[in-house]
C-alpha positions, 0 to 999 in steps of 0.5 A, spaced: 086 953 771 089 947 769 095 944 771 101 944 767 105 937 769 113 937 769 116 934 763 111 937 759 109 943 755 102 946 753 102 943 747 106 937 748 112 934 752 120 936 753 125 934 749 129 933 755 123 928 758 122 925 753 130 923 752 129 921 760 123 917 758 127 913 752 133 913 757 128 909 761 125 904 756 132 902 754 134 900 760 129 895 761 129 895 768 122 897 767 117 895 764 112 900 758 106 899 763 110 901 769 113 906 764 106 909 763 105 910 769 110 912 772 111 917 767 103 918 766 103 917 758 100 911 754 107 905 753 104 907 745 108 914 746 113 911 749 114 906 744 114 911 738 119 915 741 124 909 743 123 907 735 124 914 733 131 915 737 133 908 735 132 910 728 136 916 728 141 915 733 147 914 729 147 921 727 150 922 734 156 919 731 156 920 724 163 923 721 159 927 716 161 935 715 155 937 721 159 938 728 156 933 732 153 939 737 148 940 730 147 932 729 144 932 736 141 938 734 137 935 729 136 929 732 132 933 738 128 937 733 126 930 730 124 927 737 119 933 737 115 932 732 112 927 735 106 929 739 101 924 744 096 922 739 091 921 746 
């Protein structure tokens, strides 16, 4: 039976991973390729999900008639699309 590793689901990664993953890449105390392997994924993926939570990230602030609980909501279910491509 394989071995499902933290951080990850039978089909993909958790949004709080990747949130941690992203929270990381923003830092940049590291670089991608000590990312990648610190986390076991390409610096692809980790870049596409750094881009997709810059994308969207002024929905956490935005005065629309969505309470922000519902913008980070919907900012998680986007970050979640997004499958490794390996």
């Amino acid at each position: 039976m394989k071995r499902i590793k933290p951080g990850r689901l039978a089909g993909g990664f958790t949004t709080k991973f990747k949130t941690k993953v992203v929270l990381a890449a923003l830092s940049e105390r590291y670089t991608l390729a000590q990312l990648s392997e610190k986390y076991e994924i390409h610096r692809n993926q980790i870049s596409q999900w750094k881009h997709q939570f810059i994308a969207n990230a002024d929905m956490i602030f935005s005065k629309a008639s969505k309470s922000k609980k519902e913008h980070l909501n919907s900012f998680t279910r986007i970050i979640s699309i997004s499958e490794p491509w390996f």
